[in-house]
Structure formats: structure tokens, C-alpha cells
C-alpha positions as CSV (number, residue, x, y, z in Angstrom):
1,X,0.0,0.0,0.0
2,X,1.3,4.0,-0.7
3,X,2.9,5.1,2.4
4,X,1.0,8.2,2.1
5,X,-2.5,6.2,1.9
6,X,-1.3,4.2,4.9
7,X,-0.4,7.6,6.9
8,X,-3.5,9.3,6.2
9,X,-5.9,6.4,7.2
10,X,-4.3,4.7,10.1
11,X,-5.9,6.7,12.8
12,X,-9.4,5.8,11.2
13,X,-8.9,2.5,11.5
14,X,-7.8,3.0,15.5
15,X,-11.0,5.2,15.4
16,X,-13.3,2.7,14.0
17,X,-12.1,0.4,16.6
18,X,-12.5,2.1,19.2
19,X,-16.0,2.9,18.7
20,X,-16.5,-0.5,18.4
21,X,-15.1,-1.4,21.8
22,X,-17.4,-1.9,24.9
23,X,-17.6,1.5,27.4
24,X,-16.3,-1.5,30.0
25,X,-12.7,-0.7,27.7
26,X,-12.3,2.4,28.1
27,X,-9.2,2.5,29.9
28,X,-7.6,1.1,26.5
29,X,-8.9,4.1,24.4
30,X,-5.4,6.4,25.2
31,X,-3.5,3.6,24.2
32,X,-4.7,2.8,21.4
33,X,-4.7,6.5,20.4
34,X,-1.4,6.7,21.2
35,X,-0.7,3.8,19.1
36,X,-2.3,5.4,15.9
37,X,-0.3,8.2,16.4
38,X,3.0,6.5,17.1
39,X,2.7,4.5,13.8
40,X,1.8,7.5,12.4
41,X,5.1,9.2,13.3
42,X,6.9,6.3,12.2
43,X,5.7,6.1,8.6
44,X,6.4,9.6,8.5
45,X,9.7,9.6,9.7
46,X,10.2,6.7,6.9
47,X,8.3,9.0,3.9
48,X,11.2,11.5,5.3
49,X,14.3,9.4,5.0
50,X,13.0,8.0,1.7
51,X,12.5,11.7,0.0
52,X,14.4,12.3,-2.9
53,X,16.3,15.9,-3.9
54,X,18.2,16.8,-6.8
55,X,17.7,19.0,-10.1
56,X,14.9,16.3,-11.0
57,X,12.6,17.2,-8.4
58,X,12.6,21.1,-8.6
59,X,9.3,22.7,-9.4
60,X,5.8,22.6,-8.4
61,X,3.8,22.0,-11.7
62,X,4.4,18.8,-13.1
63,X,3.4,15.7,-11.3
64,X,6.5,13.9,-11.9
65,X,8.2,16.8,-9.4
66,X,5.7,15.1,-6.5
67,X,7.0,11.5,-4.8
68,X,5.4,9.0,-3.3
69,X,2.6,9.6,-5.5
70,X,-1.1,7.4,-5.8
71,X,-3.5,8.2,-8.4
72,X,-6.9,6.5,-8.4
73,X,-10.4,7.2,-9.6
74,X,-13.0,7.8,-7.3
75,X,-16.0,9.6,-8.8
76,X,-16.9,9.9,-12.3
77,X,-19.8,11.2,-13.7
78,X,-20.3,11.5,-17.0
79,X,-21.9,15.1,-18.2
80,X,-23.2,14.4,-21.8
81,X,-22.0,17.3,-24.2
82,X,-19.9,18.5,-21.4
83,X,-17.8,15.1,-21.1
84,X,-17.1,13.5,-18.2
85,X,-16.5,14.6,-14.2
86,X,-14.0,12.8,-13.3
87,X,-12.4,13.1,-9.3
88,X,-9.1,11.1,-8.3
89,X,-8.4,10.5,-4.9
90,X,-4.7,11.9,-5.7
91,X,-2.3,12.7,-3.4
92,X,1.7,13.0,-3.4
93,X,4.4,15.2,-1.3
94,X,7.0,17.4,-2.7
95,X,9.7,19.2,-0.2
96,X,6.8,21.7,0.7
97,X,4.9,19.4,2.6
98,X,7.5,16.8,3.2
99,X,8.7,18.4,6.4
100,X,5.3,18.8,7.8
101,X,4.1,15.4,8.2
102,X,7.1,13.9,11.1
103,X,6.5,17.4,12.7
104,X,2.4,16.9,12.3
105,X,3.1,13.3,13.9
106,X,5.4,14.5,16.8
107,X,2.6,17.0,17.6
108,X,-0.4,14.4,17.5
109,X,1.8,12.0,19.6
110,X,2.4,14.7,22.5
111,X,-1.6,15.8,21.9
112,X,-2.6,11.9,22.2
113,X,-0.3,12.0,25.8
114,X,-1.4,14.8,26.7
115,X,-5.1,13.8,26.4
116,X,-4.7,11.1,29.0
117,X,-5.7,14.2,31.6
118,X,-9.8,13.7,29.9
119,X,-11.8,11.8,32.1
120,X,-15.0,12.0,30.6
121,X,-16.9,10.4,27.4
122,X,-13.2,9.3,26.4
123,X,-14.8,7.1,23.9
124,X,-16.1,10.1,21.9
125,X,-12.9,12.0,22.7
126,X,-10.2,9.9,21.6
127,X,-12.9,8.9,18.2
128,X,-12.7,12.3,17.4
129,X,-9.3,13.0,17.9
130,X,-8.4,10.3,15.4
131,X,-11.1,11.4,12.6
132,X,-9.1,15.0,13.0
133,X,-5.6,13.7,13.2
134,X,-6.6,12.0,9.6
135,X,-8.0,15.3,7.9
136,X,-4.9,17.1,9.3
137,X,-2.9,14.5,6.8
138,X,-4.9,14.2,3.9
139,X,-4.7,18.1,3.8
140,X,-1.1,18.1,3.8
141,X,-1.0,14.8,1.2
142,X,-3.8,15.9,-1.5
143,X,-3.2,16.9,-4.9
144,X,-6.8,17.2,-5.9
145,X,-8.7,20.2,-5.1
146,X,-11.7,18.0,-4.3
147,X,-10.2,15.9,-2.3
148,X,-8.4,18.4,-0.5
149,X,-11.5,20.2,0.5
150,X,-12.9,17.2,1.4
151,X,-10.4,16.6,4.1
152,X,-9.8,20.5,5.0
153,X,-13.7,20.7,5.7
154,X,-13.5,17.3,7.6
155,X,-10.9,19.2,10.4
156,X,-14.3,21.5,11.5
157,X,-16.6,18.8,12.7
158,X,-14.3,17.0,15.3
159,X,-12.9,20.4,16.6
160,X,-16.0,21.8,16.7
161,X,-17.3,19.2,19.0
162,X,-13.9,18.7,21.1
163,X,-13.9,22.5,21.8
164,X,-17.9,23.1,22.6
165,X,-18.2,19.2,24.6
166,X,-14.6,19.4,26.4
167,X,-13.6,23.0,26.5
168,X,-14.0,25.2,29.7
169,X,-16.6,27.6,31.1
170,X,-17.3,29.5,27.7
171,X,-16.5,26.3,25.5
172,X,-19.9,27.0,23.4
173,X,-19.2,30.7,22.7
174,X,-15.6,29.5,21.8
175,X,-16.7,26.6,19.2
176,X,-19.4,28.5,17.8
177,X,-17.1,31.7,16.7
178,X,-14.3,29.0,15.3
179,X,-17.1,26.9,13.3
180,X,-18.3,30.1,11.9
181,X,-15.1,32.2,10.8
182,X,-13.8,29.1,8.8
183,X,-16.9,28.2,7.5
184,X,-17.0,31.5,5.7
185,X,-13.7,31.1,4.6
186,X,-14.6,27.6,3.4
187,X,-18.2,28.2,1.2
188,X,-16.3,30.9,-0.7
189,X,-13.3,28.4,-1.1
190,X,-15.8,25.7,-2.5
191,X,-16.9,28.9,-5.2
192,X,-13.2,29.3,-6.3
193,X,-12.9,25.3,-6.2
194,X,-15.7,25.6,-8.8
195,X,-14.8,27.9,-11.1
196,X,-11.0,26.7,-11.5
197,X,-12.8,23.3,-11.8
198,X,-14.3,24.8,-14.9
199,X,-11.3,26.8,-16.4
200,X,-8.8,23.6,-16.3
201,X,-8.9,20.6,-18.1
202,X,-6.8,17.5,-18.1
203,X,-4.6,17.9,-21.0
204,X,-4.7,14.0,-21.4
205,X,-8.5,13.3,-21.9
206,X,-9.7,16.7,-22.4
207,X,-12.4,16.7,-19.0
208,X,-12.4,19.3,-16.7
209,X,-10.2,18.5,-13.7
210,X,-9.9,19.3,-10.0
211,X,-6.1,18.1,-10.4
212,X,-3.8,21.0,-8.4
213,X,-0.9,20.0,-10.5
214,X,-2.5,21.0,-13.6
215,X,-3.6,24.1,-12.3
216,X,-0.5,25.0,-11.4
217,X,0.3,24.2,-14.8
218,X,2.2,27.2,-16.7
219,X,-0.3,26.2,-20.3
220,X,-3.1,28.2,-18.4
221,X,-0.8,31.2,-19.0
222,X,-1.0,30.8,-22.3
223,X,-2.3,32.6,-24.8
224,X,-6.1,31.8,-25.6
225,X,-6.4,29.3,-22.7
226,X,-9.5,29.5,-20.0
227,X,-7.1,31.1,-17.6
228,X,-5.3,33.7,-20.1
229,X,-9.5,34.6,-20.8
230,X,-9.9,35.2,-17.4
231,X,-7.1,37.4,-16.4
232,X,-8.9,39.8,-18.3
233,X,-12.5,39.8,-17.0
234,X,-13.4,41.6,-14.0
235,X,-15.8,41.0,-11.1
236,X,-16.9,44.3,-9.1
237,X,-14.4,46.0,-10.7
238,X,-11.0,43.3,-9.6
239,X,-9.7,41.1,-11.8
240,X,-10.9,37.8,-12.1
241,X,-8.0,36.1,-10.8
242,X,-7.2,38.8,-7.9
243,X,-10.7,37.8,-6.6
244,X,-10.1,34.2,-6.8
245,X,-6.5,34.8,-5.5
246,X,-8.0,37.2,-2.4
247,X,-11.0,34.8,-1.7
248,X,-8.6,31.4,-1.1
249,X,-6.2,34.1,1.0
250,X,-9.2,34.9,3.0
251,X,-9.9,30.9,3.6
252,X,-6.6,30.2,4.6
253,X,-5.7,33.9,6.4
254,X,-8.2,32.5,9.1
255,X,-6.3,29.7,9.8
256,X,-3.2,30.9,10.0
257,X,-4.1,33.3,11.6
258,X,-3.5,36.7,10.1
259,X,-5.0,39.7,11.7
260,X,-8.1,41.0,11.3
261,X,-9.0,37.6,10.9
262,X,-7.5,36.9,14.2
263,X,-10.4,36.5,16.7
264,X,-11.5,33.4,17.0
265,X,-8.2,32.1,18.0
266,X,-7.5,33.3,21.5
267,X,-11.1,32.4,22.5
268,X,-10.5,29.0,21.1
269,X,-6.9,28.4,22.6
270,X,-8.0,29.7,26.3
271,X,-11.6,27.2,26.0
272,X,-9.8,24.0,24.3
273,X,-8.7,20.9,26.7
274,X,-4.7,20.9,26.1
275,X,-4.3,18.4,23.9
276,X,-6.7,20.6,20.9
277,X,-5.1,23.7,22.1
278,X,-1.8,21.6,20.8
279,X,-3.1,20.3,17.6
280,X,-4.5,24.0,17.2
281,X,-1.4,25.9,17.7
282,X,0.9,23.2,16.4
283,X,-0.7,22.0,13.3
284,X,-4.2,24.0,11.9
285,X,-2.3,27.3,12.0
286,X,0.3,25.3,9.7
287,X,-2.6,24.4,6.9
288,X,-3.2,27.8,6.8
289,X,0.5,28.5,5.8
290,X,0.8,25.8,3.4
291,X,-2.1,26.8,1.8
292,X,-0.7,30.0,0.9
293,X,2.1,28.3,-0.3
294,X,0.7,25.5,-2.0
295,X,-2.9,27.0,-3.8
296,X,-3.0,31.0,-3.6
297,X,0.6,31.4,-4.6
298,X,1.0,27.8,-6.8
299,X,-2.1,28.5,-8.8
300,X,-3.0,32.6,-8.9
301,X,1.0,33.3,-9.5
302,X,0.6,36.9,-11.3
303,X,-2.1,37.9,-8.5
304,X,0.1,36.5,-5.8
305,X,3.6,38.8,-6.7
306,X,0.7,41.8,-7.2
307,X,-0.7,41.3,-3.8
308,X,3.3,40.9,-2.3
309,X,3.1,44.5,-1.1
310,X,-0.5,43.7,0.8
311,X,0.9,40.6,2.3
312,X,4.0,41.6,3.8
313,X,1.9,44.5,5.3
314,X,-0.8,42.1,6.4
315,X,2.6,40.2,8.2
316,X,4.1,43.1,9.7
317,X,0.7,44.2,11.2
318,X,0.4,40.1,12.6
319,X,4.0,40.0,14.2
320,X,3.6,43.5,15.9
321,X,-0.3,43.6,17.0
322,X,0.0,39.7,18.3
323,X,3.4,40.4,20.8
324,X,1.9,43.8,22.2
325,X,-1.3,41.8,22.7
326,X,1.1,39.4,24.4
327,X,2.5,41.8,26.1
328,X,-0.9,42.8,27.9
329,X,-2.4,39.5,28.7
330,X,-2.5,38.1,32.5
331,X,-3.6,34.5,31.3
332,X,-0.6,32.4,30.3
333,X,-2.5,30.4,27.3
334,X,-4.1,33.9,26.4
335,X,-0.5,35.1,25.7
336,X,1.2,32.2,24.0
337,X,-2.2,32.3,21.7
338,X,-1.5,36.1,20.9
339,X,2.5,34.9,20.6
340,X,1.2,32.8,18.1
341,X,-0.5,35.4,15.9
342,X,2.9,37.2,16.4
343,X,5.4,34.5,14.8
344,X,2.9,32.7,12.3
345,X,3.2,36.8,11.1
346,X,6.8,36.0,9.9
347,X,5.2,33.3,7.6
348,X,3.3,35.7,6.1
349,X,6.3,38.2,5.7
350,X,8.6,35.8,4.1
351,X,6.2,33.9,1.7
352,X,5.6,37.8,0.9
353,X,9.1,38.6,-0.5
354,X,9.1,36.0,-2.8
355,X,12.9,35.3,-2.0
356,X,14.2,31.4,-1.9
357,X,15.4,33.0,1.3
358,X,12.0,34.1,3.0
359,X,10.0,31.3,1.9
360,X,13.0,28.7,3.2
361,X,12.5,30.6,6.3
362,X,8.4,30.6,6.3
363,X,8.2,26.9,5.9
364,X,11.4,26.6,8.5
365,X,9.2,28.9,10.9
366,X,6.1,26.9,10.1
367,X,7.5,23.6,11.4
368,X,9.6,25.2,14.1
369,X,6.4,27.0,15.3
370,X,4.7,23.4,15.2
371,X,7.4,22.3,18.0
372,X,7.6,24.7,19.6
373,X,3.8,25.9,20.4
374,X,2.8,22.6,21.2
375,X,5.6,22.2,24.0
376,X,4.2,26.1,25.2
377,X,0.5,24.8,25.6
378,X,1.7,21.4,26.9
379,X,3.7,23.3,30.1
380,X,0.5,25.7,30.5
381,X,-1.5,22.7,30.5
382,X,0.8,20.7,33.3
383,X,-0.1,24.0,35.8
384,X,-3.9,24.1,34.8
385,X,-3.9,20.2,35.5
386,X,-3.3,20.8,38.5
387,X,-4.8,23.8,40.2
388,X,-6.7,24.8,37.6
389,X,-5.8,28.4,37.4
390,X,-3.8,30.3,34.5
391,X,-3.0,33.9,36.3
392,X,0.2,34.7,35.3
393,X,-0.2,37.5,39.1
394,X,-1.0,33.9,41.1
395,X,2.4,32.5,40.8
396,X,5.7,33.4,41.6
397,X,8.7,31.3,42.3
398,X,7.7,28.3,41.0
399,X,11.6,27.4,39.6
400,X,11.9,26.2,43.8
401,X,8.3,24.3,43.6
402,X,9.1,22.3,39.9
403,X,12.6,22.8,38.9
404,X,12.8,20.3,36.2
405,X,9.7,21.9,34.6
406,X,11.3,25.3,35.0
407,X,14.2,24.0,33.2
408,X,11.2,23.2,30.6
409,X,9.4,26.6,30.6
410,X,13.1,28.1,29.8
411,X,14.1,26.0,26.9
412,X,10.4,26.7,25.2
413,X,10.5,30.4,26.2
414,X,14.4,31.4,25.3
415,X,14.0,29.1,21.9
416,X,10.3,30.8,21.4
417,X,11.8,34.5,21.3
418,X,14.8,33.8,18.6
419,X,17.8,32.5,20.6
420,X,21.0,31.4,18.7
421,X,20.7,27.7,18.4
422,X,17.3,27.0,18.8
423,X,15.0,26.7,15.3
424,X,13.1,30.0,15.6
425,X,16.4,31.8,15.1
426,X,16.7,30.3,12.2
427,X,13.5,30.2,10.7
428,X,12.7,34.2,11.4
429,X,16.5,35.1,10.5
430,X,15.8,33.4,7.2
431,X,12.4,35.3,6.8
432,X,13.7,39.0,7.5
433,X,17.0,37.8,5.4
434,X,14.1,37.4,2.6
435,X,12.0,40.1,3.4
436,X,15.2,42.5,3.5
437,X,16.4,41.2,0.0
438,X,13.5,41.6,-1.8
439,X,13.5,45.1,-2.4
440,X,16.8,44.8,-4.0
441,X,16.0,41.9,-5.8
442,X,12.1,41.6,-7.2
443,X,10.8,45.6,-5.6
444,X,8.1,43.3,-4.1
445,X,8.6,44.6,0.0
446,X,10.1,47.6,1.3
447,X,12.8,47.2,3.7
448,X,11.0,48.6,6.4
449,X,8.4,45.9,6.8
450,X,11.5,43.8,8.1
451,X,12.9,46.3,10.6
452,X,9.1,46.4,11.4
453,X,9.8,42.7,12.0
454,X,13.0,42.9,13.6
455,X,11.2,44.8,16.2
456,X,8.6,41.9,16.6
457,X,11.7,39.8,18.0
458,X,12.5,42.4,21.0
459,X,9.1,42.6,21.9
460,X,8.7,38.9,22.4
461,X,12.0,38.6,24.3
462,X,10.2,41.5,26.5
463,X,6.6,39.5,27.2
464,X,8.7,36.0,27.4
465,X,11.1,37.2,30.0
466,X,8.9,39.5,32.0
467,X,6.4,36.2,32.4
468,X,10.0,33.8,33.5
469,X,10.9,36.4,36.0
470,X,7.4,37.0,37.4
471,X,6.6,33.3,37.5
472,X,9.4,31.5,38.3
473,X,11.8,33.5,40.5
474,X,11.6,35.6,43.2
475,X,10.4,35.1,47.1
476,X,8.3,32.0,46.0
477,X,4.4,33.5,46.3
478,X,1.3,31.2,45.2
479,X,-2.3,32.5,45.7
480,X,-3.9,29.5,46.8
481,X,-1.0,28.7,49.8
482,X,-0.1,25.6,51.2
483,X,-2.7,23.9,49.0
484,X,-1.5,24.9,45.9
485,X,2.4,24.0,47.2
486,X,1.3,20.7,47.9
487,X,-0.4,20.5,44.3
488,X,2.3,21.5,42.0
489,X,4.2,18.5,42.0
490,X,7.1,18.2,39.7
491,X,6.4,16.6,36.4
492,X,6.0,12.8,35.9
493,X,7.8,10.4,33.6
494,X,4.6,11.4,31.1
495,X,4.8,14.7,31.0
496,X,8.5,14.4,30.6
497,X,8.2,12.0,27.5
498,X,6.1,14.4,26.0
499,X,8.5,17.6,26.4
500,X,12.0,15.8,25.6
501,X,11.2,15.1,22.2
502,X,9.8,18.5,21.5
503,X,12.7,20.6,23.3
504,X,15.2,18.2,21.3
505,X,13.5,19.2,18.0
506,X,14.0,22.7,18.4
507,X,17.7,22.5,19.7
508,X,18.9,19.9,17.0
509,X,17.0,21.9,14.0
510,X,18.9,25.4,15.3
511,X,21.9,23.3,14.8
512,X,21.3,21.4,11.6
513,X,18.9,23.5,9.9
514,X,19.8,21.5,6.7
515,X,17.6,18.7,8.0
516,X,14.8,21.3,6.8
517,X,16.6,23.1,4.2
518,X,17.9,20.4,2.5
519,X,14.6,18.9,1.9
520,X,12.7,21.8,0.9
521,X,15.4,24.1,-1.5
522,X,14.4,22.2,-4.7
523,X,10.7,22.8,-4.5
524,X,11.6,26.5,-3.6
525,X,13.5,27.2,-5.7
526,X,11.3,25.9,-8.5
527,X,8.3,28.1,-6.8
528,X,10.5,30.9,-7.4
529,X,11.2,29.8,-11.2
530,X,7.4,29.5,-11.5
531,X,7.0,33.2,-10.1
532,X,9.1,34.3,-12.3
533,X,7.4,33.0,-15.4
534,X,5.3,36.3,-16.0
């Protein structure tokens, strides 16, 4: 069977079985989640290894560029005059995505140990945390549009229900407001899904295709074709393929997410259990990247380096608003969620300057962020567990209390703001690097947006730091006393097998970026080629 196939559909066959399982099981349910998500990490560490770079491999528009591919039919209609609908269930990786799936897997294995804290309804729980953990793959494996919505729309059901059935006090207000901003981005997604549906065909048998690779296919350019048509009609005054461009941008803007389009996320990151705060910040913010990357930029190219200027803005705007939002917040999560708008804004920036530089560094950020945002909400979640309270003012000198999850809180705070040798030096060196070249090179953003960025660094040193020192040292201070003392034990061999991994991520990929770059450069660099084509 594909490796990819077998990655994307493990945890539903862990899912089906555990809904099939007695109630009088249900101590068995974390294990076997735990399980799915271990093999999981395992095939993807092996799709990894097994990747292939060189010359061969360098672009983004012609299916033999894409490994580990598996092309099938799955629905076919035939339309009489029209010919035939025909949907594959096709998926395949290039280095784009490559990198995303072992750090996807790390993050559902610490999500699946970290959900051992839920007590109740586990077996709806742990069912839904499975049907998720598959959408989350299929996104980041499909190469149809179809199919790709299929799976991006299938995420919303199961987080819907593990926010509003195992959230906290406001869950319902919190699940509501996420189900509703990406469902609007969605429905208009599904009109621009449409109408590329109908200005593409499949060169081969001369139907109209949802295939992505063909989309991205430079022919559309040409002149006479559906697409060439197109970039000269208008809709309320835009170009036709700005507004297609700007509606996918929306879709995915939410996820990432980039202000305005912000909202929903603290809300949903202070109400969410742990471990979906952890799948949240770690991997749904990442879809929303990568599908910038992969759809607005791959297939509206020409609207994508016109809109450079709005983006980098729309970047700048992210990193600064989200760290002094940080920089006011009292509740722990509250803040990592707002530092989360902050750095997912150097994405933004350096897919923006249209550099090999920036958009090395916006994927290197993307998967950094993964790590290290899910070790964040993991450490908030060890104090919640425990005395339930998230008041950054209630606690002071805990490093005496838990010293060996002080040493935790350091490594994910110091590597978090950009030090030397941890990834997020890298990954937002590499995106103001990109951001800064591109006015020399392409004209596409000024210079200032990355000072503007550089800026975003201090200030997350500033709410980072100011939270160690009035946390963790001092003349040790705890609002609930001798009760909560007695409560905040030191972390257990769990907790601990869920933050080693995660801290040695960051650390080894400050040191050996090239585990990253290496497998990403040729499908940059033939994104940039393909930018460059008009």
C-alpha cells in the first residue's frame, strides 16, 4: 500500500475500533490512540528518509516533481456534451509538505499523551481525535482540489465538538465563533474550487479536472487558454484572478491566523482541553500556511507577486499587534495564543518577498512553530492540571516548587523568542533575510516591513522574560498557599516524554537546519522559477 495512503488512514482504523469497543474498555482508548499516532510518526519519519532531492525534483507543476505519488479514480460522472467529471483520490508530497508530516506526527503523539488528563466520554474523545488527526494528513497529502477540501472541511466537525463538549466555562461561545469564521472562509473556497474546476482541463483526456498539479500548470498562462481569458474579466471592478486569489487568501488567512482575521483564536486556545489547544497551535495554523504556499501562490501566481506589497503588510501588522497583545495579557495560554499570531506573522512576511530565502524561512518557521507551540500549551496545561488556574499574578517562584519543569518553561521560552541555536532563530532570521532582499531583488517589499519585524523579535523577548521572572523566580508566592504548594508536584515520567522530544526538535534543528533546508530548496526554488514566469 502507498505510504502516504497508509499515513492518512491509520488513525481511522484506530477510530473505528475504538468505537467499536465496549464503554467497559475504556481505559484502553489512550492507548490505542497513542498507538495510531506512534505508527503514524513512524511512517512519516520513513516517507522522510526515503525523499528524494536533486535537479529532478525542482518545481511545483508537473506531477513527476511530486514523490510517493497514488492516483486512483473515485468519482466519475459522466456530463453528456460537457464530457465526463472525473475526481481522483490523488495525493503526493514534494519538499513543501515533506517536512510537515514527522512534525504533524510529533505533535499528535504529544496531543494523544497529553489527552490522558480527559476523564470524561473518552470514547467520543479519543474517536474524534483520530477522525481530526486524519483530515490534518490528507490536507497536507492531496493533490486534488476536491479531495483536499474534502479533508480541509472534515478538520471542523471534530474540533468543533472537542472545543464546545470538552472546552472550559465559555466552550460553546468558543466553538461557535471558530465553526463560523472558517466556515465563511470555506463556502467561498468551494466557489473558487468551482470555477478553476471549470477553467482547467486535463490535457490528457480533455475533461475538466480538480487536479492542483494541472492548475499550477504554466499552459493556463498561455495565450487563448480558460485562464489567459480570465485574467482579463473583472468581477466588481478586480480582476478575475485577484478575486479568486484574495478569496482562497481569506480561507486560509483565518487559519493561519493573520490579523483581522485573528479573533476566534485566543477564545478557542484559552476554552480548548490541552491536547486541541496543541493540535490548534501546532498544526491548523500550519494548513493555513501551506495553503498559501501551495494553492494562492501555486495557482493565482501573477495575483500572488501583485498582492506581495498587501501581504508583507498584512505580516508586519500580525507580528507587531500579536506580541503587544502578548505583552498585555494576564492569562498564560491567552498570551502564548496572541504569541502565536505574532510568529505565524513571519510566515506571512517571508512567503511575501518572494525570495528562496524568505520562503525557506516561512516553511522553517512553520514547522519550528509546530514544536515549539505545542511544548508552550503542553507546560501551561501541566499548571492548569493541577490547580486549575492560569493567572500569570497567582504564581511566583515556582523554579523552587518544579525545577525540572522550570528548566522546561526556559528551553520553550528562550527558543520561542529567537535565541541562537534554537530553530526560531533560524526560521525568522531566514524570513527577515528574505524580506530585506527583496526590495533589492524583485521591488516586491520595502525594507522597512523587516525592521518592522525585527522589532517583533524584541518585543517577544520583552513579554517571554517579564512572564519567567514574574513566574518563576523571586520570594516563592502562590495565591492558593499551602494547598496549591502541595499540588504542584514536579512533572512525571509522562509529561516528561512528551517535552523531551519536543525541546530536542528545536535545539537539533537550530543546529542542523539543513535537516529542513535540504529537503525543501528544490521545491523553492522551483516556486520561485514559476514566479518568475510572467
Amino acid at each position: 500500500m502507498n505510504l502516504l495512503t497508509l499515513l492518512i488512514f491509520i488513525p481511522l482504523l484506530f477510530g473505528i475500533l475504538i468505537v467499536v469497543l465496549p464503554n467497559g474498555m475504556r481505559n484502553s482508548f489512550k492507548y490505542i490512540t497513542l498507538l495510531a499516532a506512534l505508527v503514524q510518526l513512524v511512517i512519516s519519519v520513513v516517507i522522510y528518509l526515503q525523499f528524494k532531492t536533486g535537479s529532478a525534483y525542482a518545481g511545483i507543476n508537473h506531477e513527476e516533481q511530486f514523490q510517493f505519488i497514488q492516483k486512483l479514480p473515485w468519482i466519475s460522472l459522466q456530463l453528456g456534451t460537457m464530457g465526463r467529471m472525473q475526481i481522483d483520490y490523488f495525493v503526493g508530497i514534494d519538499g513543501i509538505s515533506v517536512t510537515l508530516l514527522p512534525m504533524s506526527a510529533l505533535v499528535m503523539v504529544v496531543a494523544a499523551i497529553s489527552a490522558w488528563e480527559i476523564k470524561t466520554n473518552l470514547k467520543g474523545f479519543f474517536a474524534l481525535f483520530l477522525i481530526l488527526d486524519m483530515a490534518v494528513f490528507g490536507v497536507f497529502c492531496s493533490l486534488d482540489f476536491f479531495l483536499f477540501y474534502l479533508f480541509y472541511e472534515l478538520m471542523l466537525l471534530p474540533l468543533y465538538f472537542l472545543i464546545g463538549m470538552w472546552g472550559g466555562a465559555r466552550r460553546e461561545y468558543a466553538a461557535i465563533k471558530f465553526f463560523l469564521y472558517t466556515l465563511f472562509g470555506s463556502v467561498f473556497m468551494l466557489l473558487i474550487m468551482v470555477g478553476l474546476y471549470l477553467s482547467v482541463k486535463d490535457p490528457a483526456t480533455g475533461n475538466h479536472t480538480f487536479n492542483m498539479v494541472q492548475m499550477m500548470n504554466p499552459a493556463n498562462y498561455d495565450s487563448g487558454s480558460v485562464f489567459s481569458v480570465l485574467a482579463h474579466q473583472t468581477i466588481l471592478g478586480m480582476p478575475a484572478r485577484m478575486v479568486g486569489f484574495v478569496v482562497l487568501f481569506v480561507a486560509f488567512a483565518i487559519k493561519v491566523p493573520v490579523v483581522p482575521l485573528h479573533t476566534w483564536l485566543p477564545d478557542a486556545h484559552v476554552e480548548a482541553p490541552t491536547p486541541v489547544s496543541i493540535i490548534l497551535a501546532g498544526v491548523l495554523l500550519k494548513i493555513g500556511g501551506y495553503g498559501i504556499i501551495r494553492i494562492c501562490t501555486g495557482i493565482f501566481p501573477d495575483a500572488a507577486i501583485s498582492s506581495a506589497y498587501w501581504l508583507g503588510l498584512l505580516g508586519v501588522i500580525s507580528i507587531l499587534y500579536g506580541a503587544l497583545n502578548a505583552l498585555a495579557q494576564r492569562d498564560l495560554k491567552r498570551l502564548i495564543a496572541y504569541s502565536s499570531v505574532s510568529h505565524m506573522g513571519f510566515v506571512l512576511l517571508g512567503i511575501a518577498s518572494m525570495t528562496p530565502e524568505g520562503i525557506s524561512g516561512a516553511i522553517m518557521q512553520m514547522v519550528s512553530h509546530g514544536y515549539l507551540s505545542s511544548m508552550l500549551f503542553f507546560l501551561v496545561g501541566v499548571v492548569y492540571t493541577r490547580v486549575h488556574d492560569r493567572d500569570i499574578y497567582n504564581f511566583r517562584g515556582l523554579a523552587a516548587t518544579m525545577p525540572q519543569y522550570t528548566v522546561f518553561i526556559m528551553i520553550a521560552f528562550f527558543a520561542s523568542l529567537g535565541l541562537p541555536g534554537f530553530s526560531a532563530f533560524i526560521a525568522e532570521a531566514f524570513s527577515l533575510a528574505g524580506a530585506f532582499k527583496s526590495q533589492s531583488t524583485n521591488g516586491l517589499v520595502p525594507q522597512w516591513m523587516a525592521a518592522c519585524g525585527a522589532i517583533g523579535i524584541l518585543l517577544s523577548a520583552a513579554y517571554f522574560l517579564w512572564t519567567l521572572q514574574r513566574m518563576f523566580f523571586g520570594t516563592e508566592s502562590l495565591k492558593g498557599g499551602a494547598g496549591w504548594k502541595q499540588a504542584l508536584t514536579d512533572i512525571n515520567w509522562r509529561e516528561k516524554s512528551a517535552l523531551l522530544p519536543l525541546a530536542i526538535m528545536a535545539l537539533v534543528l537550530g543546529i542542523m537546519p539543513s535537516l529542513v533546508f535540504d529537503k525543501i530548496n528544490d521545491s523553492v526554488l522551483g516556486l520561485i522559477a514559476f514566479l518568475h514566469l510572467k
